[in-house]
C-alpha positions, 0 to 999 in steps of 0.5 A: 172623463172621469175626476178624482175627489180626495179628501184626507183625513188625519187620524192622529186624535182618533187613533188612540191605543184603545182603537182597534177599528175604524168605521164610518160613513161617507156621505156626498154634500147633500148628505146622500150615502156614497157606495163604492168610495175607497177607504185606505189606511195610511202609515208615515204615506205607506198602505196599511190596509184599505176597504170600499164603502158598501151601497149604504156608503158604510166601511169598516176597517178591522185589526188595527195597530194604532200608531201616530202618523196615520192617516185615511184617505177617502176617493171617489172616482167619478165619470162625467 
């Protein structure tokens, strides 16, 4: 069985006319780095770009054209 976690993140605030990147790290409750998560890139809920997360659970996004309503929504797909 696998479960689904989705964590979406508004970027409004971030995203400024000056961003023209995003990075980061996506780490579980226990502060433990997550490989191989999805992160995408949103416009108005239309796919902009996206990335997977490497083992050290590190992404990095490139060649952005800031606009408001974006949005980036982080998952992980895991088996149980």
């Amino acid at each position: 069985m696998k479960r689904i976690i989705t964590l979406i993140i508004a970027m409004t605030a971030v995203t400024t006319a000056f961003c023209r990147e995003i990075r980061g790290l996506v780490v579980g409750e226990n502060g433990t780095p997550l490989d191989y998560v999805n992160v995408v890139l949103y416009h108005d809920s239309i796919y902009v770009t996206g990335t997977v997360t490497d083992t050290a659970g590190a992404f990095f996004i490139e060649h952005l054209h800031p606009r408001h309503n974006d949005s980036v929504k982080i998952t992980e797909v895991v088996e149980t």
